[in-house]
N, C-alpha and C positions, 0 to 999 in steps of 0.2 A: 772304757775304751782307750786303747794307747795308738796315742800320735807321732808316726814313722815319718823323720823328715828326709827329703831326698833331695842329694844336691852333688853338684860337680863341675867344673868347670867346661869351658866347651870342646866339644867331640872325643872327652871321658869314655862316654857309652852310657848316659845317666839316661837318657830315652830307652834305651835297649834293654836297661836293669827297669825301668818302670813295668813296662810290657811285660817282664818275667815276673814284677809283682801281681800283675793283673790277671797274666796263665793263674797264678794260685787262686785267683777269685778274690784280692785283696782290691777295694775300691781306692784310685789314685786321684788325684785332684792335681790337674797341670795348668800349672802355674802362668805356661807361656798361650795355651790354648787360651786361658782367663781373657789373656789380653788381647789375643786376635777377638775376640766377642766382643768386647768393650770398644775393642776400635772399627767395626762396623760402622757403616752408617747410620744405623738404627741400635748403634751402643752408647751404652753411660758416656763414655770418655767421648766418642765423637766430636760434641760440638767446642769439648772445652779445646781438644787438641787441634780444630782447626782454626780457634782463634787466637792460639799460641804461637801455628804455624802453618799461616795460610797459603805458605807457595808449596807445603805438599800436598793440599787438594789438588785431584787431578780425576775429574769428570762424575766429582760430587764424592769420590773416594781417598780413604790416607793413603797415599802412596808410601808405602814400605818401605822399602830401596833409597827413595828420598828422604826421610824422616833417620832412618838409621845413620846415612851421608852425613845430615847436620847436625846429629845429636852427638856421634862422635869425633866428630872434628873441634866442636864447641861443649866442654864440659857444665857448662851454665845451663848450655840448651839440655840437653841431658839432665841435668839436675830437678830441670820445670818440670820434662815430661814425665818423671819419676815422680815429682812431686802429685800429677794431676794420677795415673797409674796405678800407683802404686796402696793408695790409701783404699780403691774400689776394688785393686784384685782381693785385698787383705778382707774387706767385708762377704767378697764372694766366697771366699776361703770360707770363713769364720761359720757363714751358713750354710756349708756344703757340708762341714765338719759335724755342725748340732745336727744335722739330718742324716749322715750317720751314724751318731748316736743315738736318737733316738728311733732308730730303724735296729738297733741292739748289734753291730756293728764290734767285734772283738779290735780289730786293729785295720788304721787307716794308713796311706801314707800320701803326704804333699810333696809332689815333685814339686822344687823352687830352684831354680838355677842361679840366684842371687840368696837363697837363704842364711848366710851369716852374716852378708852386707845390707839385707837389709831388719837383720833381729830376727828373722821366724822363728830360729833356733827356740828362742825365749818360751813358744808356744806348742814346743815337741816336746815329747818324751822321750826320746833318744832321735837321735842321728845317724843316718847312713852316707858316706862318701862315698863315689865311684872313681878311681882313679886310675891310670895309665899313664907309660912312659910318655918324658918331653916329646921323644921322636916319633911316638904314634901318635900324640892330642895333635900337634902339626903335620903330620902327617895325612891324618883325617882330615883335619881341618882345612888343609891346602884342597882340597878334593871337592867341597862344597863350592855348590856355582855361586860365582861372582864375589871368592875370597881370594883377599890379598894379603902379603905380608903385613905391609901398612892398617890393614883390618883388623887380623888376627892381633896383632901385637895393641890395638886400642884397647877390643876386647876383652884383653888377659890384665892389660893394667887397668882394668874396671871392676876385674874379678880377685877377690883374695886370691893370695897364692896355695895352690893346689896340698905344698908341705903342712901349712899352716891349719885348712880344713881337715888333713888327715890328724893333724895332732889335736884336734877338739871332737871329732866325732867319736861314737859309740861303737860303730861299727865301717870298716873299709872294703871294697869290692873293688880287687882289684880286675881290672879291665882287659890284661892285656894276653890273656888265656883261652877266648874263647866263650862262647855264649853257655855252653856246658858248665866250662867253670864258675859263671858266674849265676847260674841255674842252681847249683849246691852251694853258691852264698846265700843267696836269698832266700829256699828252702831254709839254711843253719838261722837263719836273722826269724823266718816269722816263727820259726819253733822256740826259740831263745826267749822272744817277745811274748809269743803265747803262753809258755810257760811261765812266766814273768805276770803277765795278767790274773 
């Protein structure tokens, strides 16, 4: 089975390029969904993260909005919560992957929107980046509710730089063409890859 990793900076279209892997019937494993689960109530991470950061409990629940507020204001704080995160998404990963392999699974892919900051690279078989011009990622990105400049720019100095991920991946998608275009990338990549298999 080959391990397609997916990744991109934010409002790339690396969501958009997923869902075009899914149209083919390719199973995707989201990385960010991982973590809304985990940070439930009734998730793994729950109890550690609200003894890390007990003023965003807010009526027995993480408040979202809050936690993001002081994790990116405070690099430390951020650091903790990656710390506590990041080790359970990796094991959920890891067992969603042997399940499909052993369901005989030709080719998977992990959306991880941090995947070369945080190594998953290491556990692909090739790489796919999704990228887009400066003036459309902020472009987008101004467009989502309750983003600020001050946000977007925390964000991106969190994130490798976008030249950097296109020059280590296997394959690039570029983003700023249309969902069509990027429809006969992903088609070019699972054929490339299955032939490859």
């Amino acid at each position: 089975m080959i391990t397609l990793g997916l990744t991109g900076s934010i409002a790339m279209g690396k969501s958009t390029v997923a869902g075009l892997f899914r149209d083919e019937g390719i199973a995707v494993h989201d990385a960010d969904a991982a973590v809304h689960r985990l940070m439930q109530p009734d998730g793994r991470a729950f109890a550690e993260i609200a003894a890390a950061f007990p003023d965003v409990i807010i009526d027995g629940a993480i408040d979202r909005k809050s936690l993001g507020r002081d994790v990116f204001k405070r690099p430390e704080k951020r650091t903790l919560l990656e710390g506590i995160l990041h080790p359970m998404v990796r094991e959920a990963r890891q067992d969603w992957v042997r399940h499909h392999e052993a369901e005989g699974a030709a080719l998977v892919v992990l959306d991880v929107p941090l995947l070369y900051e945080t190594g998953t690279e290491k556990s692909c078989d090739a790489v796919v980046v999704v990228s887009a011009s400066p003036w459309q990622q902020r472009r987008r990105a101004m467009a989502r509710p309750g983003m600020t400049e001050q946000k977007l720019d925390a964000i991106l100095d969190a994130q490798m730089d976008d030249a950097e991920k296109r020059r280590r991946a296997d394959f690039v998608i570029p983003a700023n063409y249309g969902i069509s275009t990027s429809r006969w990338y992903v088609r070019r990549i699972i054929a490339a890859l299955t032939e490859r298999a």
